[in-house]
C-alpha positions in Angstrom: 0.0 0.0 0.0 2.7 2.4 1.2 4.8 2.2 -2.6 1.3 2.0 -4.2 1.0 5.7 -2.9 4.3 7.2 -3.2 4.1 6.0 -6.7 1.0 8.2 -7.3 2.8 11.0 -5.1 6.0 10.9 -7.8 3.4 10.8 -10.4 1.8 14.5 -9.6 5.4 15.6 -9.2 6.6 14.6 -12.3 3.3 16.4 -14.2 4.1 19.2 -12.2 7.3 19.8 -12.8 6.8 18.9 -16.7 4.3 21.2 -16.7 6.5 24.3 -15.1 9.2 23.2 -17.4 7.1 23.6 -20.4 5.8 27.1 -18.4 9.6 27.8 -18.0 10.4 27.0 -22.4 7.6 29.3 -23.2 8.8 32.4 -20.9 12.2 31.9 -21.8 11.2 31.7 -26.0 9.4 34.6 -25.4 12.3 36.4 -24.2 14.4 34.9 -26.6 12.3 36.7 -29.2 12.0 39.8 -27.8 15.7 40.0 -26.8 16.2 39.0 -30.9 13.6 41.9 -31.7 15.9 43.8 -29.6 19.3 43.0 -31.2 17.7 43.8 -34.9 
């Protein structure tokens, strides 16, 4: 039971932390671009 439930647990984590690393890409594109807006 124990392992049963820290499985789920690490599950959550991972989708959260996929899901603020895909949050993270897109911030960081979008300052990519404007920083490349910049430059030009």
């Amino acid at each position: 039971m124990k392992t049963s439930g820290l499985k789920t647990e690490q599950k959550t984590v991972n989708s959260r932390s996929r899901s603020f690393l895909s949050h993270a890409v897109r911030l960081l594109s979008k300052l990519d671009w404007q920083f490349a807006g910049y430059t030009k």
